[in-house]
C-alpha positions as CSV (number, residue, x, y, z in Angstrom):
1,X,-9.7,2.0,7.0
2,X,-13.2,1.4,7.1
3,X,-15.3,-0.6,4.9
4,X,-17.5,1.4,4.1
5,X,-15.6,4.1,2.6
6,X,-13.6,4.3,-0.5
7,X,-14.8,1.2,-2.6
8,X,-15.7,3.0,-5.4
9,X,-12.3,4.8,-5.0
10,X,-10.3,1.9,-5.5
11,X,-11.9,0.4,-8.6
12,X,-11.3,3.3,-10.0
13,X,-7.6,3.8,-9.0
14,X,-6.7,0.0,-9.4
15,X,-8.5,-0.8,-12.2
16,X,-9.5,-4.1,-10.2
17,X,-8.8,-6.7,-12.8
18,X,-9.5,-9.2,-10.1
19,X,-6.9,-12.0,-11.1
20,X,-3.4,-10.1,-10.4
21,X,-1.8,-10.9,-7.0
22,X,1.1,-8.5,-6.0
23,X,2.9,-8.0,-2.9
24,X,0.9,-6.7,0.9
25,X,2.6,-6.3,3.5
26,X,1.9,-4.0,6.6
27,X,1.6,-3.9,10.8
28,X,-1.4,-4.2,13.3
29,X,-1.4,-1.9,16.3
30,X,-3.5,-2.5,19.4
31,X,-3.8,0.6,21.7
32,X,-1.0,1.9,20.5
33,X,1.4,-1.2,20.6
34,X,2.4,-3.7,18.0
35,X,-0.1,-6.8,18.3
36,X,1.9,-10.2,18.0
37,X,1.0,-13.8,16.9
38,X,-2.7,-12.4,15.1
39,X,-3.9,-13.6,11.8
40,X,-4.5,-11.0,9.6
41,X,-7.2,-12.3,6.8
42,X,-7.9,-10.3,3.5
43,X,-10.8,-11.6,1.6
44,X,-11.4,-9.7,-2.1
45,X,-14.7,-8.5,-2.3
46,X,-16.4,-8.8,-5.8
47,X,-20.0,-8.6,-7.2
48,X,-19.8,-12.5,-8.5
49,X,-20.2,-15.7,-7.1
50,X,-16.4,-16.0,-7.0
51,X,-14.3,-13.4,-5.7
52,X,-11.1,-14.8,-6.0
53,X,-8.7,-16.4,-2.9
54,X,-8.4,-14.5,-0.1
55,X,-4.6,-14.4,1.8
56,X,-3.5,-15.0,5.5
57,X,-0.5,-13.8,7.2
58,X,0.5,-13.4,10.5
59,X,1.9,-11.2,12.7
60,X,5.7,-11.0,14.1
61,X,6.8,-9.3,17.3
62,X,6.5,-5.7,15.7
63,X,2.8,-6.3,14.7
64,X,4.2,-6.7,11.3
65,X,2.7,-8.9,8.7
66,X,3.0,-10.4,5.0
67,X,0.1,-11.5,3.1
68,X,0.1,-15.4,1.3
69,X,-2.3,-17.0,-0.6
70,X,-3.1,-20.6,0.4
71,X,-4.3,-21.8,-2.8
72,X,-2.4,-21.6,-4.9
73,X,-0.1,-21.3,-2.8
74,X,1.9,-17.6,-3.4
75,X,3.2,-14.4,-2.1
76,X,0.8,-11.6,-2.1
77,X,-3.0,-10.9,-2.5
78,X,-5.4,-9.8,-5.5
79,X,-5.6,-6.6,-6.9
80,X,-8.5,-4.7,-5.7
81,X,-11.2,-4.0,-2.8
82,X,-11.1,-6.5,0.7
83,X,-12.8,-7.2,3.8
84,X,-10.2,-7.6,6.5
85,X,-10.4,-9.7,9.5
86,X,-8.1,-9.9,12.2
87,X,-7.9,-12.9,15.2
88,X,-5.7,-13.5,17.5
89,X,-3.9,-16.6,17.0
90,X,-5.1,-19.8,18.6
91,X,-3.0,-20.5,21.6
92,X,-3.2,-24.2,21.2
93,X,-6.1,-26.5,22.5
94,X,-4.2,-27.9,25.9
95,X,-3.9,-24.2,26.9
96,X,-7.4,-23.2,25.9
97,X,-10.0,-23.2,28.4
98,X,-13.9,-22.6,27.9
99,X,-13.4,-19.2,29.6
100,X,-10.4,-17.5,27.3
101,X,-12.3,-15.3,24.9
102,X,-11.0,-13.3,21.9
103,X,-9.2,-10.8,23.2
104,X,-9.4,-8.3,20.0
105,X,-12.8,-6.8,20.0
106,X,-15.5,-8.0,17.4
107,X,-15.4,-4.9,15.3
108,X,-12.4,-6.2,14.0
109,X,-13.1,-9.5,13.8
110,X,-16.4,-11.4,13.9
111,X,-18.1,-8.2,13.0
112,X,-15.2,-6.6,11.0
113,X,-16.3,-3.4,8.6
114,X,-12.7,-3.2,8.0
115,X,-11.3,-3.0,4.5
116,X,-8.2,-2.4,2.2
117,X,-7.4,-1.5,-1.2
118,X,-5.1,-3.7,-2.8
119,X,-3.2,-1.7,-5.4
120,X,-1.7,-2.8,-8.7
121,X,1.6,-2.3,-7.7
122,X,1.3,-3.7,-4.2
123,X,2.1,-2.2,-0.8
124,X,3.9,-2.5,2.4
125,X,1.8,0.3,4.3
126,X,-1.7,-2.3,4.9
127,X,-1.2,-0.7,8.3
128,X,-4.2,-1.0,10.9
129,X,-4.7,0.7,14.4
130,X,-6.8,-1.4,16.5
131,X,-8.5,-0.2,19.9
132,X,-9.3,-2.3,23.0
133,X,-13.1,-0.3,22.4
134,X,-13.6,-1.4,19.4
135,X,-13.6,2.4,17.5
């Protein structure tokens, strides 16, 4: 879902305490297929100085995905509004060369307006369909 959309929404349907992590899980499509090996980042959006930790996971075969925080280090994401960001995952630097480029358009990644809604109660549907044109 979009970023722009639904913000107001979710405070209002989460409550949005800002401190509770619970369970996010979901899958990343690309075209229509399950995108492999990206790095799915979700980083809460809040109207301080300090959001909160933001949570990484990344993605198996299927496109499928579990959020962790880093620090500390946990199962699960904060309750409440995020910006999403999804890379593909570095292929190492011996097999990098200066002309390999990100293959997921910026929309979704350097200029993401993607977003979720973290609910209180979790959820394994954080589903996102990607398109090689960026839409």
């Amino acid at each position: 879902m979009r970023l722009r959309s639904a913000v107001l929404t979710c405070a209002l349907l989460t409550g949005c305490d800002g401190r509770t992590v619970v369970p996010v899980s979901g899958r990343i499509t690309f075209d229509g297929q399950p995108l492999a090996d990206a790095i799915v980042l979700f980083q809460p959006i809040r109207g301080t100085a300090n959001p909160g930790t933001g949570s990484i996971g990344r993605t198996d075969a299927d496109g499928r995905f579990v959020l962790r925080q880093i620090q500390p280090d946990r199962r699960g994401a904060l309750v409440g509004w995020h910006h999403v960001t999804i890379l593909a995952a570095p292929k190492g630097a011996a097999s990098e060369t200066s002309a390999e480029k990100e293959p997921i358009p910026k929309s979704y990644n350097v200029e993401s307006e993607l977003g979720c809604c973290v609910p209180s109660g979790g959820c394994s549907d954080a589903d996102f369909a990607l398109h090689s044109d960026g839409s």
